[in-house]
C-alpha positions as CSV (number, residue, x, y, z in Angstrom):
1,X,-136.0,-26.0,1.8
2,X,-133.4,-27.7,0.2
3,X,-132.8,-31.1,-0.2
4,X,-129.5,-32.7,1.5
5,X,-127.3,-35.4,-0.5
6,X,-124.7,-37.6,1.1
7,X,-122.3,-39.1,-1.4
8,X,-120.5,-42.6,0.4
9,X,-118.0,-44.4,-1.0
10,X,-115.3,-47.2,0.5
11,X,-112.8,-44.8,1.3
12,X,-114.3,-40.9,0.6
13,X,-111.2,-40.5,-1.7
14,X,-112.0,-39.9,-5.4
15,X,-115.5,-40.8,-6.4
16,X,-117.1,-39.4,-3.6
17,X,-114.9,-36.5,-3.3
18,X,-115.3,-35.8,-7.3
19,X,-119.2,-36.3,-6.6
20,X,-119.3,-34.0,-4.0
21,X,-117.6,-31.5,-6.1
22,X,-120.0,-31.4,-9.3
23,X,-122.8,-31.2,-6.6
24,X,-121.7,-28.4,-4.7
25,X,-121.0,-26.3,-8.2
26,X,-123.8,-27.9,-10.3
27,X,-126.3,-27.7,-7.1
28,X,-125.4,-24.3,-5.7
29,X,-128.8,-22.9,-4.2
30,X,-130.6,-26.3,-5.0
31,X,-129.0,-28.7,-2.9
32,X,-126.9,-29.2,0.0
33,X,-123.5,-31.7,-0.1
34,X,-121.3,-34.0,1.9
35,X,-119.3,-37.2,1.3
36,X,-118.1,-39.7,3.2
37,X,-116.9,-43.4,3.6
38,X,-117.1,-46.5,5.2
39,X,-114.0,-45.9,6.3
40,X,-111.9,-42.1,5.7
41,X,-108.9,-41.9,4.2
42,X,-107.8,-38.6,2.0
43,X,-108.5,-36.7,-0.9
44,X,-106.9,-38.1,-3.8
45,X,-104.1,-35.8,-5.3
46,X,-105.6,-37.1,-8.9
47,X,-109.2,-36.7,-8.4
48,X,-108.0,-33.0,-7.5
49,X,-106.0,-32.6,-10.2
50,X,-108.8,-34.1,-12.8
51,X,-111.1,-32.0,-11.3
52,X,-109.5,-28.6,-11.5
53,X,-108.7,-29.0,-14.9
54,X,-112.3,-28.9,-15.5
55,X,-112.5,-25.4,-13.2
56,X,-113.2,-27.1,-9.6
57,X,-111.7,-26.6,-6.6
58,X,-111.7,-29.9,-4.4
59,X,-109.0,-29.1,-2.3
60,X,-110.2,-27.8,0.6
61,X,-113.1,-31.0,1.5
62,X,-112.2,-33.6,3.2
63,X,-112.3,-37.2,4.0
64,X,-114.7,-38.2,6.9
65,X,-116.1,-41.7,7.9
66,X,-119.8,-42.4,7.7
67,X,-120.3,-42.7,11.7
68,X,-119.7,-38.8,11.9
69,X,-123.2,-38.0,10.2
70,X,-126.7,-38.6,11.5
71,X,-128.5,-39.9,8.1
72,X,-132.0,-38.5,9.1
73,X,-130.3,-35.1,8.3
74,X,-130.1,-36.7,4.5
75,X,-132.9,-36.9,1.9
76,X,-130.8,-39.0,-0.7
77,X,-127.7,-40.8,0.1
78,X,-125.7,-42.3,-3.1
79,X,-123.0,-44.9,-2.9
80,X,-121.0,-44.8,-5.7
81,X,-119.3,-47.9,-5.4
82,X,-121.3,-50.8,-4.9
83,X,-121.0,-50.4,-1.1
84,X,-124.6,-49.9,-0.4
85,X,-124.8,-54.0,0.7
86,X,-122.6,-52.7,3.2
87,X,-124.1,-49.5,4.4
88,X,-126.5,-49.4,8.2
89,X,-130.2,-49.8,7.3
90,X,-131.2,-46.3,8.2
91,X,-128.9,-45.3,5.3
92,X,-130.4,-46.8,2.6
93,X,-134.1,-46.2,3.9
94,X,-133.9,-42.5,2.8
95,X,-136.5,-40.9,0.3
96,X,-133.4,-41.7,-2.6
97,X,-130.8,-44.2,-2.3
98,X,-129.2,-44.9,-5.4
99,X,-126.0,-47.0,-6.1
100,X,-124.0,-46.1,-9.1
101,X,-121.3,-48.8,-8.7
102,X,-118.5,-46.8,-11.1
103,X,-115.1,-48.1,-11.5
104,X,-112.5,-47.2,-8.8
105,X,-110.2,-45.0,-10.8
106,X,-107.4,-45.4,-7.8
107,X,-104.3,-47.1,-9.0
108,X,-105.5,-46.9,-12.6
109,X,-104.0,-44.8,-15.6
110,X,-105.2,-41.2,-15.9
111,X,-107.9,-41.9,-18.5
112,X,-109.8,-44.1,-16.0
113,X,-110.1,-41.0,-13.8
114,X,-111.4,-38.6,-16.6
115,X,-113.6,-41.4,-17.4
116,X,-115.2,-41.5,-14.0
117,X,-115.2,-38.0,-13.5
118,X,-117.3,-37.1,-16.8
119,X,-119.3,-40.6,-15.8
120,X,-119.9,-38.7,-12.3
121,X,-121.1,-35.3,-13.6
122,X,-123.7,-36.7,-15.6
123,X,-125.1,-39.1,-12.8
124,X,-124.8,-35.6,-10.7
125,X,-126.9,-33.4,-13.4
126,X,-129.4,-36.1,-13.3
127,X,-129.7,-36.4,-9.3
128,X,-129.9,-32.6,-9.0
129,X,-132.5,-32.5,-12.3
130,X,-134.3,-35.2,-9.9
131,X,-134.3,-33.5,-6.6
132,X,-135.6,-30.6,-7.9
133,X,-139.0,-31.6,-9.0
């Protein structure tokens, strides 16, 4: 059975959205994916942008609040943004919680976004790598 991963962030706009991404492509057969925030916004036009130049498609997820998933359906949530303080208990009680805390690349130059985005793909290839054994 595979394992399921919920990526949070503040708004489920770029670092979640870019994490889901690499774990969908990275984890295909191995794991299962969502994202979502403490509060939903939209899919940043950048983080889409950074992440098809690298040959993934983000277009078509979207941005969804926390309250719309149960997290008993979730074997490792990851906050990627520090907002783990602020996540319900039965969040951070699953078998893996892990919070990356990366740099919010929104409002920042380009570079900060390819910096997160090569910064999330090798947390991702780790947490799959993990998962797996």
């Amino acid at each position: 059975m595979m394992k399921k991963v919920m990526f949070v962030c503040k708004r489920n706009s770029c670092r979640s959205q870019m994490a889901e991404g690499f774990a969908t492509t990275l984890g295909k057969g191995k794991i299962e994916v969502s994202s979502s925030g403490l509060e939903a916004s939209r899919v940043h036009p950048t983080a889409i942008k950074v992440m098809e130049e690298i040959g993934i498609n983000i277009t078509d997820q979207t941005s969804d609040p926390l309250s719309k998933f149960d997290a008993h359906n979730y074997d490792a949530v990851i906050s990627l943004c520090g907002c783990g303080v602020n996540l319900p208990q039965e969040w951070v009680l699953r078998d893996i919680f892990e919070d990356w805390q990366l740099d919010d690349p929104d409002g920042q130059p380009l570079e900060t976004f390819y910096r997160v985005r090569d910064e999330i793909k090798e947390k991702v290839e780790s947490l799959i790598q993990t998962l797996e054994t």
